[in-house]
N, CA, C and O atoms as a Maestro MAE file, in Angstrom:
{
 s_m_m2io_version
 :::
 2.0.0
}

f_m_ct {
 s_m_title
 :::
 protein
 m_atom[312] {
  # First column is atom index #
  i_m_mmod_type
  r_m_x_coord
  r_m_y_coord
  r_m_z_coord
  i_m_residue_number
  s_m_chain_name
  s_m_pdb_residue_name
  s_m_pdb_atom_name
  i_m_atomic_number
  :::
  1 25 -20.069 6.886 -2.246 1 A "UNK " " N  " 7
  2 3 -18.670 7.128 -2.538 1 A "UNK " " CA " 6
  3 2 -17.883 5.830 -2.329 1 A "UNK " " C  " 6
  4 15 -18.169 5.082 -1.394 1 A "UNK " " O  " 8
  5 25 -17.047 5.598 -3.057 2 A "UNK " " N  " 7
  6 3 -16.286 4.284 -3.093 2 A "UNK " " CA " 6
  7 2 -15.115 4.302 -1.865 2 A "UNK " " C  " 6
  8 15 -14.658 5.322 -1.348 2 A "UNK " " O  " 8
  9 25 -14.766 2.956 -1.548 3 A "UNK " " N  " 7
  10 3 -13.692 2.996 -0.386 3 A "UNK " " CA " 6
  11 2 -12.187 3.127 -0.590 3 A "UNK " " C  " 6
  12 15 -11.497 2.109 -0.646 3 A "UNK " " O  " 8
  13 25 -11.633 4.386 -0.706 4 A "UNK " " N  " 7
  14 3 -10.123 4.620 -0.526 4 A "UNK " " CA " 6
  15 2 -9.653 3.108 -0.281 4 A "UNK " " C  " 6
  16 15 -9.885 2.423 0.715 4 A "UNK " " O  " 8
  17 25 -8.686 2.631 -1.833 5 A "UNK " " N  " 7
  18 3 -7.733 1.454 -1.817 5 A "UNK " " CA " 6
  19 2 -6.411 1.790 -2.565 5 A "UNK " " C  " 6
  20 15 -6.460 2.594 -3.495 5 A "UNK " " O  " 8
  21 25 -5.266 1.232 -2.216 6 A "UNK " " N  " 7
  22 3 -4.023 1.323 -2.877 6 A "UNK " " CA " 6
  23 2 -4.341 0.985 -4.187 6 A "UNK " " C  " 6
  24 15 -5.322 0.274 -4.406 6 A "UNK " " O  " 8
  25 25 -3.473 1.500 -5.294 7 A "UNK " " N  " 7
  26 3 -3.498 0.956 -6.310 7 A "UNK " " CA " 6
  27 2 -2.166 0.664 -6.566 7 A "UNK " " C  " 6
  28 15 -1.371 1.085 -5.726 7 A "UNK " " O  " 8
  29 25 -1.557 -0.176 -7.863 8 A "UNK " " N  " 7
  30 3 -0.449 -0.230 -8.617 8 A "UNK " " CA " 6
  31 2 -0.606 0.001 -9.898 8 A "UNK " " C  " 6
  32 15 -1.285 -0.639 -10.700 8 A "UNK " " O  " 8
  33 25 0.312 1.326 -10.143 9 A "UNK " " N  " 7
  34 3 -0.159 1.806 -11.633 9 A "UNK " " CA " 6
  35 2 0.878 2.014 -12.119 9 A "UNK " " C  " 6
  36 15 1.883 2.430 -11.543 9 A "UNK " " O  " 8
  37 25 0.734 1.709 -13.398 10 A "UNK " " N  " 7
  38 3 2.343 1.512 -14.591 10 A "UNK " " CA " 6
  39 2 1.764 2.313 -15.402 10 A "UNK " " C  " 6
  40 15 0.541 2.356 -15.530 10 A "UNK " " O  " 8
  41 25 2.672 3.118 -16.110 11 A "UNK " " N  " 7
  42 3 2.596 4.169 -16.952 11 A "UNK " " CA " 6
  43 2 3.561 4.122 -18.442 11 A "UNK " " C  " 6
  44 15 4.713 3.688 -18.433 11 A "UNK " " O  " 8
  45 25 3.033 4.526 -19.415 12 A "UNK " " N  " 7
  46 3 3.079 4.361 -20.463 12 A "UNK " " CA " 6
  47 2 3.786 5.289 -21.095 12 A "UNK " " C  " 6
  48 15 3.159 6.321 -20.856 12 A "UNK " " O  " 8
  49 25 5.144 5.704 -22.072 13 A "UNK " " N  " 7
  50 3 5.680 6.597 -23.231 13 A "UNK " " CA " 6
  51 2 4.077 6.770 -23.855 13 A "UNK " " C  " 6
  52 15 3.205 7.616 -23.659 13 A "UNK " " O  " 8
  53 25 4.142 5.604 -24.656 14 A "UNK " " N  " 7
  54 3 3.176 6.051 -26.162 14 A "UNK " " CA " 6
  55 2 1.873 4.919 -25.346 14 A "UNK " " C  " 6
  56 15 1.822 4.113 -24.416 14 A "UNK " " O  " 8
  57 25 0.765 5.628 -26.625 15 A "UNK " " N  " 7
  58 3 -0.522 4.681 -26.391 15 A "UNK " " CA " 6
  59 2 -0.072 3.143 -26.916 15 A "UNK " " C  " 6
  60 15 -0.225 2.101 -26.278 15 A "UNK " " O  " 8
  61 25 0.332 3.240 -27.821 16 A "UNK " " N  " 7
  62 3 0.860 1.450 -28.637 16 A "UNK " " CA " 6
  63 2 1.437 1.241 -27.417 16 A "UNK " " C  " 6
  64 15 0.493 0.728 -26.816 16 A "UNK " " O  " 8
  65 25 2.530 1.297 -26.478 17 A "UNK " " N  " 7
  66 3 2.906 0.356 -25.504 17 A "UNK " " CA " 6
  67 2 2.047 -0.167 -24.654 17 A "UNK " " C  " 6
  68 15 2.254 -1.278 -24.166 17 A "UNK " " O  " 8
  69 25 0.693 0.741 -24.286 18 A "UNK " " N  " 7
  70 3 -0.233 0.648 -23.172 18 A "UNK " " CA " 6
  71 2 -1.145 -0.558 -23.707 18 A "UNK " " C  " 6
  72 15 -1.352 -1.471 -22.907 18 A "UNK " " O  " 8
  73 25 -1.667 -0.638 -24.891 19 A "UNK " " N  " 7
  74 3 -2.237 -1.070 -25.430 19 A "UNK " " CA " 6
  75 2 -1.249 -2.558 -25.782 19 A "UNK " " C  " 6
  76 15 -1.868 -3.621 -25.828 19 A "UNK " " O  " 8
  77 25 -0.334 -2.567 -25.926 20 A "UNK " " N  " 7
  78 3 0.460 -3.720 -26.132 20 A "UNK " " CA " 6
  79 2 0.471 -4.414 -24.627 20 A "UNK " " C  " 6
  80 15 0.254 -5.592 -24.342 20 A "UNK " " O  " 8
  81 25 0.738 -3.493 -23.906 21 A "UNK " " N  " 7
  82 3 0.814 -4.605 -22.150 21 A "UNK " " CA " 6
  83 2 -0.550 -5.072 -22.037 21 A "UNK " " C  " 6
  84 15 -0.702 -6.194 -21.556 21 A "UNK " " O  " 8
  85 25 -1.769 -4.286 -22.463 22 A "UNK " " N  " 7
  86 3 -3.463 -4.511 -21.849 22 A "UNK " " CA " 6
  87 2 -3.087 -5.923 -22.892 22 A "UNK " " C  " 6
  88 15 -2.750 -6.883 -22.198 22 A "UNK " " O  " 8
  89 25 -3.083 -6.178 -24.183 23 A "UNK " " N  " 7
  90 3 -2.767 -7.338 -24.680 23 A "UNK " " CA " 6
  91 2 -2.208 -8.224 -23.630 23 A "UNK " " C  " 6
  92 15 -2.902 -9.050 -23.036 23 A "UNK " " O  " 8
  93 25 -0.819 -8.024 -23.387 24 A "UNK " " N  " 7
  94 3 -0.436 -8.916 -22.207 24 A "UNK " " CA " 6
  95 2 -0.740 -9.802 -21.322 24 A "UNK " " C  " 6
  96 15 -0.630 -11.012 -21.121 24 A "UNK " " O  " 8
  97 25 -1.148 -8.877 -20.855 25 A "UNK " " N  " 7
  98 3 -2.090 -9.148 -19.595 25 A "UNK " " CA " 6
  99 2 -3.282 -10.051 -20.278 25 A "UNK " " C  " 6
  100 15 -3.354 -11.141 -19.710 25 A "UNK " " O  " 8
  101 25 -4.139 -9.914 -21.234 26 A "UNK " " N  " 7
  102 3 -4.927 -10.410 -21.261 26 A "UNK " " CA " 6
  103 2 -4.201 -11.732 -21.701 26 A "UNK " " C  " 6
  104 15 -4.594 -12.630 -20.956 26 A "UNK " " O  " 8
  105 25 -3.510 -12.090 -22.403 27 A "UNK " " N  " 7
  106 3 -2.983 -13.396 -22.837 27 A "UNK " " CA " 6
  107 2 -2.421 -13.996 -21.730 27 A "UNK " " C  " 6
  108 15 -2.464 -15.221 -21.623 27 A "UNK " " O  " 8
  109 25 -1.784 -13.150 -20.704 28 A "UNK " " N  " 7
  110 3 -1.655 -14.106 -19.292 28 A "UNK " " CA " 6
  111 2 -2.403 -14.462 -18.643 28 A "UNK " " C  " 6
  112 15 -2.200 -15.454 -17.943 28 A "UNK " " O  " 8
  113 25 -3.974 -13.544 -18.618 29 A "UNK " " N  " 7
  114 3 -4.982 -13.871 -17.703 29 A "UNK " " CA " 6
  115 2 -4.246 -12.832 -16.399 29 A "UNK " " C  " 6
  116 15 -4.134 -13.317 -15.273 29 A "UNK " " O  " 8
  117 25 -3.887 -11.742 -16.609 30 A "UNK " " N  " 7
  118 3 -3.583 -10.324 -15.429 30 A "UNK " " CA " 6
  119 2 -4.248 -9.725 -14.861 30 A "UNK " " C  " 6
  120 15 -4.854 -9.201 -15.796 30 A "UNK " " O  " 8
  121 25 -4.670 -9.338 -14.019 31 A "UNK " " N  " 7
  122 3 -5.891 -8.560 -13.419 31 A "UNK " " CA " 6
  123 2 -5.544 -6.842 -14.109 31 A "UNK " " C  " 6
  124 15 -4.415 -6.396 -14.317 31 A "UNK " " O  " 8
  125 25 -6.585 -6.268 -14.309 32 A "UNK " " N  " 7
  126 3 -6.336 -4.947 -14.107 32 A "UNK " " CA " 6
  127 2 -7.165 -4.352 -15.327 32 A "UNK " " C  " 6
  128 15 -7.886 -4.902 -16.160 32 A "UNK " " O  " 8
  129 25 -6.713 -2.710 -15.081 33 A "UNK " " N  " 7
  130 3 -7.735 -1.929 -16.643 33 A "UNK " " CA " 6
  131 2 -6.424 -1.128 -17.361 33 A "UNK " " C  " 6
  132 15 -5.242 -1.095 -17.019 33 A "UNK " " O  " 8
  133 25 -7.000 -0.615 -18.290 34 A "UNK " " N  " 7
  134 3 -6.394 0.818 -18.964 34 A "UNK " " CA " 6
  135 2 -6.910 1.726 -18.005 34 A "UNK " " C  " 6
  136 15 -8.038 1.322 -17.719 34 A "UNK " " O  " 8
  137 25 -6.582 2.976 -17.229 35 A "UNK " " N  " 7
  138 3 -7.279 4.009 -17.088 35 A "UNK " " CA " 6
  139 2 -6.653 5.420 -17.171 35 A "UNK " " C  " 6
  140 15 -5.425 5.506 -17.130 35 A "UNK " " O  " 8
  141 25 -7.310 6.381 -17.269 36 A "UNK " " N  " 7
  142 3 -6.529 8.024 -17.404 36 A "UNK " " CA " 6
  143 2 -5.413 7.879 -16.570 36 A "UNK " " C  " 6
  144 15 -5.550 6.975 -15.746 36 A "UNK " " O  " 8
  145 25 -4.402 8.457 -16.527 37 A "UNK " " N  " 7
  146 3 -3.344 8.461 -15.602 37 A "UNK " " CA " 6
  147 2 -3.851 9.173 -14.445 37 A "UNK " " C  " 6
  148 15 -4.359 10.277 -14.640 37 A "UNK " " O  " 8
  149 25 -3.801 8.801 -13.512 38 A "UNK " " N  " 7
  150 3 -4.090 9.926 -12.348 38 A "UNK " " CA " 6
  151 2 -3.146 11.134 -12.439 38 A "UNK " " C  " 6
  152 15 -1.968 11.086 -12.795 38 A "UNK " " O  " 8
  153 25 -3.964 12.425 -11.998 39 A "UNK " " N  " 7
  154 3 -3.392 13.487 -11.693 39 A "UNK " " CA " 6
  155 2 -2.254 14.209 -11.015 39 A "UNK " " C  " 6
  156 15 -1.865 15.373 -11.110 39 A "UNK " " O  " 8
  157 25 -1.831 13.178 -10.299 40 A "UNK " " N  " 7
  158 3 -0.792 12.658 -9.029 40 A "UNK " " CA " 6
  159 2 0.775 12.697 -10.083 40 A "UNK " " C  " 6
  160 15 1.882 13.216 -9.931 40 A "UNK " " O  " 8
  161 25 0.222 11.973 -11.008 41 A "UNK " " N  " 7
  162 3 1.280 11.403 -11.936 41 A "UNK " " CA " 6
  163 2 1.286 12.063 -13.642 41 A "UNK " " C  " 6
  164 15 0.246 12.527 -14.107 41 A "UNK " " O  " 8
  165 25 2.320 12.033 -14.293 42 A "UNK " " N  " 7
  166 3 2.546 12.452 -15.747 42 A "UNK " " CA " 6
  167 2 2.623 11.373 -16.452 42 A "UNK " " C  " 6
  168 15 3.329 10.512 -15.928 42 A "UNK " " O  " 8
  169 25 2.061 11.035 -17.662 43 A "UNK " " N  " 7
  170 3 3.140 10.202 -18.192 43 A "UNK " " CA " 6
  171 2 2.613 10.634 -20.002 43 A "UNK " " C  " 6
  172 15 1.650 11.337 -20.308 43 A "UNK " " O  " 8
  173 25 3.522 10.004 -20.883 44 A "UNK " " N  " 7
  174 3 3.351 10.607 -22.212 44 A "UNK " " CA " 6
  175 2 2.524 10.353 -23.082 44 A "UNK " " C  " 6
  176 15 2.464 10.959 -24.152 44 A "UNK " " O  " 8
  177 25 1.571 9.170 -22.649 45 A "UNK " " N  " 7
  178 3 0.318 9.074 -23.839 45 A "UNK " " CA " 6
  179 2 -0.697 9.024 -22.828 45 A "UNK " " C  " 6
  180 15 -1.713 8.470 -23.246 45 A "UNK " " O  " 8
  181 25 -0.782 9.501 -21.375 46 A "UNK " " N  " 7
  182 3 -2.023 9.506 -20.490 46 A "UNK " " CA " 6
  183 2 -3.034 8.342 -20.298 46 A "UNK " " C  " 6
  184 15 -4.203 8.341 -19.913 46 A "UNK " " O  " 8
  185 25 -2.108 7.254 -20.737 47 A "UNK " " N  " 7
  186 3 -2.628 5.903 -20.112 47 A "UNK " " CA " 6
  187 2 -1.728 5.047 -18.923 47 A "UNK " " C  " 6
  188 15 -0.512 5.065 -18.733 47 A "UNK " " O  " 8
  189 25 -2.580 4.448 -18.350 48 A "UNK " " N  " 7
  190 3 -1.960 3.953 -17.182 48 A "UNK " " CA " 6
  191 2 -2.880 2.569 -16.707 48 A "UNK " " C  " 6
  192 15 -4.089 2.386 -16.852 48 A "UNK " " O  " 8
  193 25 -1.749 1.584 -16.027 49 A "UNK " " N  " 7
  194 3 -2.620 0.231 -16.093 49 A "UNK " " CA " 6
  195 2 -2.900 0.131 -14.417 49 A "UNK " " C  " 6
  196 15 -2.094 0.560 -13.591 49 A "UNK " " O  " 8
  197 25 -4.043 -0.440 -14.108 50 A "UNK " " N  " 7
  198 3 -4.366 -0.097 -12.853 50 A "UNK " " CA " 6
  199 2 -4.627 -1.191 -12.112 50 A "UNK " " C  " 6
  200 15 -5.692 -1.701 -12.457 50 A "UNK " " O  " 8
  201 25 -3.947 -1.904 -11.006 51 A "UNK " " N  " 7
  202 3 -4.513 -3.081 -10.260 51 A "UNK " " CA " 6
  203 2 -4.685 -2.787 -9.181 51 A "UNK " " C  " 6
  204 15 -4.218 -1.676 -8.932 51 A "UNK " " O  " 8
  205 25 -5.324 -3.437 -8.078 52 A "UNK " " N  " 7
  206 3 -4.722 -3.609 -7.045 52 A "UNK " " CA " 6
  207 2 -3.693 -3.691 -6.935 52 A "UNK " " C  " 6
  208 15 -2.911 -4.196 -7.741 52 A "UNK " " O  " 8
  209 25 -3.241 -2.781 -4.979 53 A "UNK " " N  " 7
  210 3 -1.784 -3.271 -4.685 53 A "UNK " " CA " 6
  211 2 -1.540 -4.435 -4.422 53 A "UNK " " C  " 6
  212 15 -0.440 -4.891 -4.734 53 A "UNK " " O  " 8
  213 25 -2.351 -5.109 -3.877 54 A "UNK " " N  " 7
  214 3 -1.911 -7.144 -3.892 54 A "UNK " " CA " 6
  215 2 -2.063 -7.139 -5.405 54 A "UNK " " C  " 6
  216 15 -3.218 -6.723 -5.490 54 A "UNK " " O  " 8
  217 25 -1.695 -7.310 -6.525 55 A "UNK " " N  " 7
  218 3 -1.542 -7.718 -7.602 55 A "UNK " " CA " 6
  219 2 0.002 -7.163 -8.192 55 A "UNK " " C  " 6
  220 15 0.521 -7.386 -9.286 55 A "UNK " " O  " 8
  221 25 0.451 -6.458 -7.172 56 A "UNK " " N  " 7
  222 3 1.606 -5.601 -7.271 56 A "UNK " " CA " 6
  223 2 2.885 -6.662 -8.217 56 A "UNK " " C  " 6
  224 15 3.296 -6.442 -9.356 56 A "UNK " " O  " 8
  225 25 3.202 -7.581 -7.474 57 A "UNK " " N  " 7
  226 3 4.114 -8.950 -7.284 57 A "UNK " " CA " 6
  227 2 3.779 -9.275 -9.152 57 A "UNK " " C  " 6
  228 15 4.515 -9.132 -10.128 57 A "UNK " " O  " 8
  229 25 2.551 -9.683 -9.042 58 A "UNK " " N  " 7
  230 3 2.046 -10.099 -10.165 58 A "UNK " " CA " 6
  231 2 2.935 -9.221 -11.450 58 A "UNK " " C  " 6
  232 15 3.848 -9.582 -12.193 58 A "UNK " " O  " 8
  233 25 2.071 -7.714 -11.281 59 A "UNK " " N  " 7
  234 3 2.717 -7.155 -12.218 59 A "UNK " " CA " 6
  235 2 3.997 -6.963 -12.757 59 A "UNK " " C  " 6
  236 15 4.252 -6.724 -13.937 59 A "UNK " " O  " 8
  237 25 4.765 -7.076 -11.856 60 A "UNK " " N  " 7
  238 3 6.343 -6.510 -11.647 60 A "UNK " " CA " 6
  239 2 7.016 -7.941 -12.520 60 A "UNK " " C  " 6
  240 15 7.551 -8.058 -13.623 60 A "UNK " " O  " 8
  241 25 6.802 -8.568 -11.808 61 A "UNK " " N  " 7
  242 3 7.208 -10.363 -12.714 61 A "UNK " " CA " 6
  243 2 7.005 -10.495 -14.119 61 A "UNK " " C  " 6
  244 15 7.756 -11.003 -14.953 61 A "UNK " " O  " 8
  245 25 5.692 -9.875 -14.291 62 A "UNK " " N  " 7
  246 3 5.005 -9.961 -15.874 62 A "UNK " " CA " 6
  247 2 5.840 -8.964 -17.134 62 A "UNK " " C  " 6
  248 15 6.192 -9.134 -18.301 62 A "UNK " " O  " 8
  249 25 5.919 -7.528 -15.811 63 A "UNK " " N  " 7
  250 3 6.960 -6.314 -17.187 63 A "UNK " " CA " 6
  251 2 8.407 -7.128 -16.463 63 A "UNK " " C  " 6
  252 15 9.153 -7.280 -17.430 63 A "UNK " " O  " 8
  253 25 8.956 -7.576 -15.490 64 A "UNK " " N  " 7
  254 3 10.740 -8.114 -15.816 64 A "UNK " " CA " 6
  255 2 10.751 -8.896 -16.945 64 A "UNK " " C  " 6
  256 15 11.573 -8.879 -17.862 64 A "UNK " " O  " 8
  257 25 9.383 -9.858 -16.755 65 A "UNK " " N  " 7
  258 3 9.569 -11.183 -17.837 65 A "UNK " " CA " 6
  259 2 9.978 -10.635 -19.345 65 A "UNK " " C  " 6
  260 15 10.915 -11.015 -20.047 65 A "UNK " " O  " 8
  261 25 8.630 -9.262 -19.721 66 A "UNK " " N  " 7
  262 3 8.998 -8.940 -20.809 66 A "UNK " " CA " 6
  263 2 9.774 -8.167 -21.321 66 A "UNK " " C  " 6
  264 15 9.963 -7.969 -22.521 66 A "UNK " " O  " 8
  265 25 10.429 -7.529 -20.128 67 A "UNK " " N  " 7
  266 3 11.352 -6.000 -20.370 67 A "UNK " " CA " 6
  267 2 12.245 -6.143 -18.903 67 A "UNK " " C  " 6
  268 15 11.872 -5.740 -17.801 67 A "UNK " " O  " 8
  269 25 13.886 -7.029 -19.316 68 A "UNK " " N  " 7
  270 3 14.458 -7.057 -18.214 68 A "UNK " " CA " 6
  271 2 14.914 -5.770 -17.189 68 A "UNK " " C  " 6
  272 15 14.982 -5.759 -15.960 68 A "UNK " " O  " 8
  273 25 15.266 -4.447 -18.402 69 A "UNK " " N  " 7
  274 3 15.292 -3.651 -18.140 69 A "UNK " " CA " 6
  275 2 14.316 -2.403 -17.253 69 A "UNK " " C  " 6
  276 15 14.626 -1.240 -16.996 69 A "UNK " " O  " 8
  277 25 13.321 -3.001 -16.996 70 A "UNK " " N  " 7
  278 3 12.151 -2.353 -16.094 70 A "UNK " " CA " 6
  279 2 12.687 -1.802 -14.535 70 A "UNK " " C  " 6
  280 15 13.561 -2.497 -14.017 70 A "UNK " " O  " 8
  281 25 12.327 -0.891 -13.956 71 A "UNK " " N  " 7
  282 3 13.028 -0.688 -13.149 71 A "UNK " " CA " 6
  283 2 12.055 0.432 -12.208 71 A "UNK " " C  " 6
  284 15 12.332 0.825 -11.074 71 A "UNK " " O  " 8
  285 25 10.916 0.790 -12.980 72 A "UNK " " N  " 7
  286 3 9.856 1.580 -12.523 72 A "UNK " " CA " 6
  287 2 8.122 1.292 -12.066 72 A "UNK " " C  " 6
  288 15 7.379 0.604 -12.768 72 A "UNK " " O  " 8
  289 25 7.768 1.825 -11.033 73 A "UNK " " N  " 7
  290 3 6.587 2.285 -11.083 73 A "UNK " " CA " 6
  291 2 6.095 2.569 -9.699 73 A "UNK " " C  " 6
  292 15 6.740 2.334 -8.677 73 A "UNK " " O  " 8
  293 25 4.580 3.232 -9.762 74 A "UNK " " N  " 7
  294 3 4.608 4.278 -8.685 74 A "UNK " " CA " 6
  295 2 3.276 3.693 -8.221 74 A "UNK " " C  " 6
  296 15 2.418 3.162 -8.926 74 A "UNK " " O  " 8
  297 25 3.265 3.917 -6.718 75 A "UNK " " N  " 7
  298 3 2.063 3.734 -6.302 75 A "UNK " " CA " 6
  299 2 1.068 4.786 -6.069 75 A "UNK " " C  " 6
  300 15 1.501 5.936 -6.144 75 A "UNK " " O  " 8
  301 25 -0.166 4.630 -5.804 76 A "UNK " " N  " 7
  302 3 -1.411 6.076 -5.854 76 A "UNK " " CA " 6
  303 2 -2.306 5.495 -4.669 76 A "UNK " " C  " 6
  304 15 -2.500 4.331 -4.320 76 A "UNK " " O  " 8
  305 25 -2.693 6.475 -4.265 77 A "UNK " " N  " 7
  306 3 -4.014 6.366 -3.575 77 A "UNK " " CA " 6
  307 2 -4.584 6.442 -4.281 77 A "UNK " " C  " 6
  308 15 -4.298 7.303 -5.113 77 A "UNK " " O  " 8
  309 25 -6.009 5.483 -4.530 78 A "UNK " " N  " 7
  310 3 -6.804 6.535 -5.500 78 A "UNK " " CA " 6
  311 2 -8.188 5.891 -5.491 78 A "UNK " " C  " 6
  312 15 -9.110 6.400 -6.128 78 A "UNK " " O  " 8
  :::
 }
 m_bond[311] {
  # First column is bond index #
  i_m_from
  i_m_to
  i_m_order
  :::
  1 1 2 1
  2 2 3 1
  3 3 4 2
  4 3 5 1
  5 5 6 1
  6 6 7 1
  7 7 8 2
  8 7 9 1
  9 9 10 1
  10 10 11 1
  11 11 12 2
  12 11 13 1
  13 13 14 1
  14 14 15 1
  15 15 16 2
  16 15 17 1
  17 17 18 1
  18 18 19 1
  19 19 20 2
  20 19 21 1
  21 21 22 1
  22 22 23 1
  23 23 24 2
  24 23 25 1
  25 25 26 1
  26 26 27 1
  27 27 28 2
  28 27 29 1
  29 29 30 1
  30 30 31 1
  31 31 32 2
  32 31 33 1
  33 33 34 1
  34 34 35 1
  35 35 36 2
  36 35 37 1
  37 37 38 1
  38 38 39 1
  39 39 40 2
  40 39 41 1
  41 41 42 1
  42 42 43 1
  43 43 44 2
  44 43 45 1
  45 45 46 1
  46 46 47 1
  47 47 48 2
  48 47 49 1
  49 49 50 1
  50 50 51 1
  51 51 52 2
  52 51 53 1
  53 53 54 1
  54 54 55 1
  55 55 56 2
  56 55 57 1
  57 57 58 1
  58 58 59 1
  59 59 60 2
  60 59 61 1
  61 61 62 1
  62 62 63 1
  63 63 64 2
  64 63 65 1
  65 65 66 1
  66 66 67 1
  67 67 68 2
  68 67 69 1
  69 69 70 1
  70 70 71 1
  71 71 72 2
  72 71 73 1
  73 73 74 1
  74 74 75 1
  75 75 76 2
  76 75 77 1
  77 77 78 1
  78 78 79 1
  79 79 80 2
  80 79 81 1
  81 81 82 1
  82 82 83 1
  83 83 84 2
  84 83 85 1
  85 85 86 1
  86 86 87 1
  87 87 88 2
  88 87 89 1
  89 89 90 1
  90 90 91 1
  91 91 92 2
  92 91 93 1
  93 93 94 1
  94 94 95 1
  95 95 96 2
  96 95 97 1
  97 97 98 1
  98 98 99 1
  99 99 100 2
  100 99 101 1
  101 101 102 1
  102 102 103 1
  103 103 104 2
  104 103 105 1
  105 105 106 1
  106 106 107 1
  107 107 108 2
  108 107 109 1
  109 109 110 1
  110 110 111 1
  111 111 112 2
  112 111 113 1
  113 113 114 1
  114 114 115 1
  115 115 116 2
  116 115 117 1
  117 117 118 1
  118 118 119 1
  119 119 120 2
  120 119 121 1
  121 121 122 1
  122 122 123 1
  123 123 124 2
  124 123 125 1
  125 125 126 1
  126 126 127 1
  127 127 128 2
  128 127 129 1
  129 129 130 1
  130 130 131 1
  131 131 132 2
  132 131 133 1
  133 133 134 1
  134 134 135 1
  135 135 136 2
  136 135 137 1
  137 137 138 1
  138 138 139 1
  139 139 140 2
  140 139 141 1
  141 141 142 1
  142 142 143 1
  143 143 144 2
  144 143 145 1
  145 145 146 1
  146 146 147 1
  147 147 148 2
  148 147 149 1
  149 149 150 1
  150 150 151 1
  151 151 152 2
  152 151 153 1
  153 153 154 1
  154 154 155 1
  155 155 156 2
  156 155 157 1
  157 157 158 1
  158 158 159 1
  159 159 160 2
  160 159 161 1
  161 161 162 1
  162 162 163 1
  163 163 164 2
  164 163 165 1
  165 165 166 1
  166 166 167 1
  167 167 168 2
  168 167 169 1
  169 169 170 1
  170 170 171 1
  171 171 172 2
  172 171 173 1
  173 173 174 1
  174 174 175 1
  175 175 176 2
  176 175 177 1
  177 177 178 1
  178 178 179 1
  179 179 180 2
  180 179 181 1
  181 181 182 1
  182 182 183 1
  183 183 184 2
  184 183 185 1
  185 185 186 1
  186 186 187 1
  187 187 188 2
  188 187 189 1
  189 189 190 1
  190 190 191 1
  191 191 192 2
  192 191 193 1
  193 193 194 1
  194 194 195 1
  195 195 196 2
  196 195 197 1
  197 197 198 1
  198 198 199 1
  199 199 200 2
  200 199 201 1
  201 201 202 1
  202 202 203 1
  203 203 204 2
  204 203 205 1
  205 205 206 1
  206 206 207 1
  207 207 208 2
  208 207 209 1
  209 209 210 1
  210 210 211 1
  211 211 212 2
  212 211 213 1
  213 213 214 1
  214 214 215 1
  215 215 216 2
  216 215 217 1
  217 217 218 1
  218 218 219 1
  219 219 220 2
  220 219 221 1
  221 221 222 1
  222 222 223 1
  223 223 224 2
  224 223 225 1
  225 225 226 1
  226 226 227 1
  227 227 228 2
  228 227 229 1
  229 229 230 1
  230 230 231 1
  231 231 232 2
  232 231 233 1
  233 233 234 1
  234 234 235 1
  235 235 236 2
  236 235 237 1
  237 237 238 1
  238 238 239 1
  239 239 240 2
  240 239 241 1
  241 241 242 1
  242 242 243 1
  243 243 244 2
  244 243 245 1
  245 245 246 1
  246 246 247 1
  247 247 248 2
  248 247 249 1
  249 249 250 1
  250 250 251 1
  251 251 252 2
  252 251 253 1
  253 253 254 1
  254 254 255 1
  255 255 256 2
  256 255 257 1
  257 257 258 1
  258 258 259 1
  259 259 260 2
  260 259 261 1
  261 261 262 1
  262 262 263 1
  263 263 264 2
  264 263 265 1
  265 265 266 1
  266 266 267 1
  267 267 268 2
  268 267 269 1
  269 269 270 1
  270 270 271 1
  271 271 272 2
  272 271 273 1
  273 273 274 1
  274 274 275 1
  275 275 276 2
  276 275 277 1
  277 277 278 1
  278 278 279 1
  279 279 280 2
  280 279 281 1
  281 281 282 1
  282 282 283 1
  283 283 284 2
  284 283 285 1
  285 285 286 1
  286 286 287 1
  287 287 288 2
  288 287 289 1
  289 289 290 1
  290 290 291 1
  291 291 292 2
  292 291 293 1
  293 293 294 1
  294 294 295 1
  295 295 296 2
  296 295 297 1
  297 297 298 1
  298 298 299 1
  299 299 300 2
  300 299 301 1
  301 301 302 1
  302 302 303 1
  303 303 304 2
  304 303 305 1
  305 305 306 1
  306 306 307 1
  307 307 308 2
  308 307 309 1
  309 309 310 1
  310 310 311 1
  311 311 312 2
  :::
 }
}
């Protein structure tokens, strides 16, 4: 069984946005995956981007940079 770690997970309207940040990220060189949204959480196309919580900082900088208006996201055990 794997070892209980924080995650930081951003959640998605549609699949095209999820798929547009995994782009992102990869053109920045971002840590992280696509994965199912956890159960914990809703969101509207059931994708969700998953890092570590030390990568937290990272992420948050990357969606202000591209979306000043950002103002969300939730943390999970998981």
């Amino acid at each position: 069984m794997r070892e209980k770690s924080w995650k930081y997970i951003v959640t998605f309207q549609t699949t095209t946005a999820a798929m547009a940040f995994e782009s992102l990220c990869a053109k920045e060189n971002v840590p992280g995956r696509l994965i199912p949204v956890p159960k914990e959480l809703s969101s509207g196309c059931g994708l969700a981007w998953c890092v570590p919580f030390e990568s937290a900082d990272l992420i948050d900088n990357l969606i202000k940079k591209e979306n000043p208006l950002y103002d969300k996201a939730s943390k999970v055990w998981h």
